[in-house]
N, C-alpha and C positions, 0 to 999 in steps of 0.2 A: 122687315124690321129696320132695316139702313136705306129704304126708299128713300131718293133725292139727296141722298148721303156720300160724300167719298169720304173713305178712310188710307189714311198714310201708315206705313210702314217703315220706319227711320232704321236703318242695320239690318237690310236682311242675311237671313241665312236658315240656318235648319229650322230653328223655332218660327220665326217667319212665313216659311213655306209652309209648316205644318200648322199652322194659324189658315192663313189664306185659304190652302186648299180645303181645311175644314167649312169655314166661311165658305166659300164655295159649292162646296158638298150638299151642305145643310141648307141649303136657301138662302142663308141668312145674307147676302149681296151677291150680285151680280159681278165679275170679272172687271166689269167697266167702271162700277164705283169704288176699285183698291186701287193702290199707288203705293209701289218699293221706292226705294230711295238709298245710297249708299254709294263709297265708291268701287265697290268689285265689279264693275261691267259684265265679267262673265258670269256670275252669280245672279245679276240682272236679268241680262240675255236669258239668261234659265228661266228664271220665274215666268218673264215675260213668254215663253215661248209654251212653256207648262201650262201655264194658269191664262193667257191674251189678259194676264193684266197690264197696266202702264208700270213705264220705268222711270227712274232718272238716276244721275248721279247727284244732281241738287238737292243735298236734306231740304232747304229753306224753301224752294221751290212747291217740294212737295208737302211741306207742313203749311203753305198759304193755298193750295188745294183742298185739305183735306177738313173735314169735320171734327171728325176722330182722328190723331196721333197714336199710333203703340210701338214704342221704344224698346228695341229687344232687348237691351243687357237691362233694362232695369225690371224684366219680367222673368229675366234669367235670375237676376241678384233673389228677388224675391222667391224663387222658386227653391233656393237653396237653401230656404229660413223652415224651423219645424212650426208648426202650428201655437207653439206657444212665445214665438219669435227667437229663438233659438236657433243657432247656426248648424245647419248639420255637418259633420265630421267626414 
C-alpha cells in the first residue's frame, strides 16, 4: 500500500506507537518507510528500538522526508469529537 512511501510521525507517543505498530503488523509498510519525530529522545529511543524504525528530534526534518504526515494531538483532538461533532464529556 505505502510502497516507495515514507511516512512521518510529528509527537510520538502512545497513539503513535499504536499506529506504527499497527502499520507494521498489518503489512501496510515496512519499518524502513516510518519516521518519529519529536523531542522526547527517550520516547524515540523506544520506538526506535521496538519498531527499527527511524528517529529524529527534527519535526521539519522529518516532514521533508515523509510522504504522509500524521500529527498525534490533532488525531487525539479529533478522537474526542462524537460522531455528530460533538465534544465528548
Amino acid at each position: 500500500m505505502f510502497e516507495n512511501r515514507k511516512i512521518a510521525f510529528i509527537g510520538p507517543g502512545v497513539m503513535a506507537e499504536a499506529m506504527i505498530g499497527g502499520i507494521i503488523h498489518q503489512g501496510v509498510a515496512k519499518p524502513e518507510a516510518l519516521i518519529a519525530a519529536g523531542p522526547g529522545q527517550e520516547c524515540l529511543e523506544q520506538l526506535a528500538h521496538k519498531f527499527g524504525i527511524s528517529v529524529t528530534s527534527d519535526n521539519a526534518a522529518a516532514a521533508r522526508q515523509a510522504d504522509d504526515r500524521r500529527r498525534m494531538q490533532e488525531h487525539a483532538r479529533r478522537a474526542q469529537l462524537e460522531p455528530d461533532g460533538s465534544t465528548r464529556r
